[in-house]
C-alpha positions as CSV (number, residue, x, y, z in Angstrom):
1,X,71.7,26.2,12.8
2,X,68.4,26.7,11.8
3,X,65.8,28.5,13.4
4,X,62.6,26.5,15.1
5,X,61.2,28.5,15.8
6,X,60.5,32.3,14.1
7,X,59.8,35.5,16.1
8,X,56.3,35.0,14.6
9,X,56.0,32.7,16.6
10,X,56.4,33.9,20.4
11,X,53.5,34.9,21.5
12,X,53.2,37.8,24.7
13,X,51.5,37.5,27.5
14,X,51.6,40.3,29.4
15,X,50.8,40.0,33.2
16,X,48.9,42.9,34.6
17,X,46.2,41.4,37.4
18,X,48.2,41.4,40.3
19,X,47.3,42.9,43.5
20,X,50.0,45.4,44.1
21,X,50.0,45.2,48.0
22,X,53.3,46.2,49.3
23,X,52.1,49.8,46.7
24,X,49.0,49.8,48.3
25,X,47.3,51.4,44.9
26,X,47.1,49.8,41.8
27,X,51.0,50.3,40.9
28,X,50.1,49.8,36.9
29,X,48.2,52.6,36.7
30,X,50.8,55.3,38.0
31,X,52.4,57.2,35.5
32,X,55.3,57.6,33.7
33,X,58.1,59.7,33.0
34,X,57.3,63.3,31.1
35,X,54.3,61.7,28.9
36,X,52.7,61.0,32.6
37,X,51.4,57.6,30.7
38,X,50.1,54.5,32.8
39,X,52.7,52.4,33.2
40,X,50.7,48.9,31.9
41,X,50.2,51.3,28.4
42,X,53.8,52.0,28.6
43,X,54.4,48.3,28.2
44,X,51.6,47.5,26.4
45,X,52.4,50.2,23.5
46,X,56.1,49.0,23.2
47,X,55.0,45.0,23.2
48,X,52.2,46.0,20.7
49,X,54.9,47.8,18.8
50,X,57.3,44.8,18.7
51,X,54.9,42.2,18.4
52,X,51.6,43.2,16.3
53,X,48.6,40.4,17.0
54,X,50.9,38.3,19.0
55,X,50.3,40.4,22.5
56,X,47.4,39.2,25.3
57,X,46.6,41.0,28.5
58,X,45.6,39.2,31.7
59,X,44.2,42.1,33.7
60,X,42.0,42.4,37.2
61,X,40.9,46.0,37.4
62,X,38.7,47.3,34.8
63,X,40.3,50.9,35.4
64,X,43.4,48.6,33.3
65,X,41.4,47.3,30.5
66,X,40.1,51.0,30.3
67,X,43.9,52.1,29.9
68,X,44.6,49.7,27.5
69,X,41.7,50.0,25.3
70,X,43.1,51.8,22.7
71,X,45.4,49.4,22.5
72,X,45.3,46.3,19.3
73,X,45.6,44.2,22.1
74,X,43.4,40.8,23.2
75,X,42.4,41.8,26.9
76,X,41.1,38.8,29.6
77,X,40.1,39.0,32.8
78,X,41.1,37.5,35.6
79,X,38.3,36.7,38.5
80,X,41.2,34.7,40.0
81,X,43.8,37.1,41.2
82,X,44.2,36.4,44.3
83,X,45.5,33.0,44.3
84,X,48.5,34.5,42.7
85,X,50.6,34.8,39.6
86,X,50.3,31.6,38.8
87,X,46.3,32.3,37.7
88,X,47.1,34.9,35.3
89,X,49.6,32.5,33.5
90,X,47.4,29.9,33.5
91,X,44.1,31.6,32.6
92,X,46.8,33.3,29.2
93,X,48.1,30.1,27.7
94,X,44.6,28.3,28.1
95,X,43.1,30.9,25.2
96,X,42.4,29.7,22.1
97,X,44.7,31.9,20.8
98,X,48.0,30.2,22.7
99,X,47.1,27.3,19.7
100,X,48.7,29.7,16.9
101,X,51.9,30.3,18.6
102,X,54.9,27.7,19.8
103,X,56.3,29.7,23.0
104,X,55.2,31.9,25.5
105,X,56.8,35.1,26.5
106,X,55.8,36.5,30.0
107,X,55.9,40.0,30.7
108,X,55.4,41.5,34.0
109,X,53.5,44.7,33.8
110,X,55.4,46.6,36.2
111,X,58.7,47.0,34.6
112,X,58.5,50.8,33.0
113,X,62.1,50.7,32.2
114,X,61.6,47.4,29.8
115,X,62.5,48.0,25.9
116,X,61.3,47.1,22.7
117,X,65.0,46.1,22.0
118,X,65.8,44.0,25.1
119,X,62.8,41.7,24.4
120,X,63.3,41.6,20.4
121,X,66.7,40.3,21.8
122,X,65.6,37.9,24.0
123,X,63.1,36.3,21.5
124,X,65.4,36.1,19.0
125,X,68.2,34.7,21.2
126,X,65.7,31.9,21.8
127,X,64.5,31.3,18.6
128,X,67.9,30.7,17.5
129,X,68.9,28.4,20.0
130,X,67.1,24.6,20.8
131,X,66.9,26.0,24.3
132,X,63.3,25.1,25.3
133,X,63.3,28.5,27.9
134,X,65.0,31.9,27.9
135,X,65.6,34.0,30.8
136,X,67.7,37.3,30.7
137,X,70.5,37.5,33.2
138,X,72.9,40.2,34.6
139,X,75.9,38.2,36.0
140,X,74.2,35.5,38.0
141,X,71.2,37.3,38.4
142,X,68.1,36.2,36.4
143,X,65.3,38.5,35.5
144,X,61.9,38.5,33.9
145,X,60.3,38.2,31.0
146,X,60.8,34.8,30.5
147,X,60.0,32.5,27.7
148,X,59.2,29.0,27.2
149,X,58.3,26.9,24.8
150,X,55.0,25.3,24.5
151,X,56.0,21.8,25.2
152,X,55.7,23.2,29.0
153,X,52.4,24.2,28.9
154,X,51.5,21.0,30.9
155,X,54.1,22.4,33.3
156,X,53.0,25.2,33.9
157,X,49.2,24.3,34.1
158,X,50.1,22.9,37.3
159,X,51.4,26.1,39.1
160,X,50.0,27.3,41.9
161,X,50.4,30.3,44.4
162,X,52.2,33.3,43.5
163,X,55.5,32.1,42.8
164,X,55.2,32.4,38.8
165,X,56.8,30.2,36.4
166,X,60.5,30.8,37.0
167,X,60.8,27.8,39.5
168,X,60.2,25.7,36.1
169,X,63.7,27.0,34.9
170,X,65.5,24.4,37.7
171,X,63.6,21.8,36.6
172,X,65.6,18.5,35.6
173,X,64.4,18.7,31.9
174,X,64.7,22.2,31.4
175,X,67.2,23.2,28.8
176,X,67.4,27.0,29.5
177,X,69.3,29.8,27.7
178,X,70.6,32.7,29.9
179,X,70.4,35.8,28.0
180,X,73.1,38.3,29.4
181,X,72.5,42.0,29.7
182,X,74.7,44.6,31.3
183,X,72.6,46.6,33.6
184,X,69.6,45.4,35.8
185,X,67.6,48.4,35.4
186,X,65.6,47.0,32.3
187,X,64.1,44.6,34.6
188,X,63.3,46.9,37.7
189,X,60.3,46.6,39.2
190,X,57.9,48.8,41.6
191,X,56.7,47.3,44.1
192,X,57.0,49.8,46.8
193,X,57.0,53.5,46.4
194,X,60.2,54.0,46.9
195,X,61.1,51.7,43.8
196,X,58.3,54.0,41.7
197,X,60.4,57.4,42.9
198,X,63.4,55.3,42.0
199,X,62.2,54.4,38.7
200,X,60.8,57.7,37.6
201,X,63.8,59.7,38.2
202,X,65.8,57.2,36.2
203,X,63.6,57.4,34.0
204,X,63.6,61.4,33.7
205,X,67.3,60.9,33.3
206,X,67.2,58.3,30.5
207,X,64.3,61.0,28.8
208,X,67.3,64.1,29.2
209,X,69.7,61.8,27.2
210,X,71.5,60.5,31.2
């Protein structure tokens, strides 16, 4: 079957405004494993790395644009941020730049254990399928990022709160393809510190070859 859509064609938005409350510090700018690097640059580096041009930043703190401004990276703030989630995704595919791509792939910015290869995989899983969203799953779990195509961007214009876009994926039109992965810990997030201390000794153990 042939292809849609192509890579090329998925563009990244990479969510990084929220307000980290149950951390109570800005959880993006901790750092990470051995290299002690922000965890937002983490992500950012390996979506830059996987996706040159194709990667936008919806950011809040301007201690986070600073961290990322080494970065070939398209940063925009977010003066909106406290109404939730749903802001950040709004305010990213409303740039002028969501008109050169078909889908949207949306990244949380708190997920240090997230690879280069798990999101090639998803993307391309997607863009060989007619699906219209992609969601990785382990077992009956489902996880972020999460990708739709742009034929939803009415959709998701009309989000509100913090709840994010996955409540879109149970919607009667959707035509979603689960992604399966074997372990969960890609897609862990930290939003308490016990979650960071949990994430950064796995992540010393994946660093000593564990």
């Amino acid at each position: 079957m042939a292809r849609r859509i192509e890579p090329e064609g998925v563009g990244i938005i990479l969510l990084a405004s929220g307000q980290a409350k149950r951390m109570g510090q800005n959880k993006l700018l901790l750092p990470m494993g051995s290299s002690r690097e922000p965890c937002v640059h983490r992500l950012a580096k390996m979506l830059v790395a996987l996706a040159p041009e194709r990667v936008l930043v919806i950011y809040q703190e301007e201690a986070v644009k600073w961290a990322l401004e080494d970065l070939p990276l398209r940063l925009v703030h977010n003066p909106r941020a406290a109404l939730g989630q749903s802001e950040a995704i709004k305010l990213g595919i409303s740039q002028p730049w969501a008109d050169s791509v078909q889908a949207f792939a949306f990244v949380m910015g708190d997920q240090p254990l997230l690879t280069g290869a798990v999101c090639e995989r998803l993307i391309e899983v997607f863009c060989d399928s007619d699906a219209d969203m992609a969601v990785p799953c382990v077992g009956n779990t489902s996880y972020s990022p999460v990708i739709f195509h742009r034929k939803w961007t009415p959709e998701l214009l009309l989000l509100t709160g913090d709840k994010g876009a996955k409540g879109l994926l149970r919607h009667p039109n959707a035509k979603v393809i689960r992604v399966p992965f074997e372990t969960s810990d890609y897609f862990k997030d930290m939003d308490t510190p016990e979650a960071y201390e949990a994430l950064q000794k796995k992540l010393a153990s994946l660093e000593n070859g564990g």
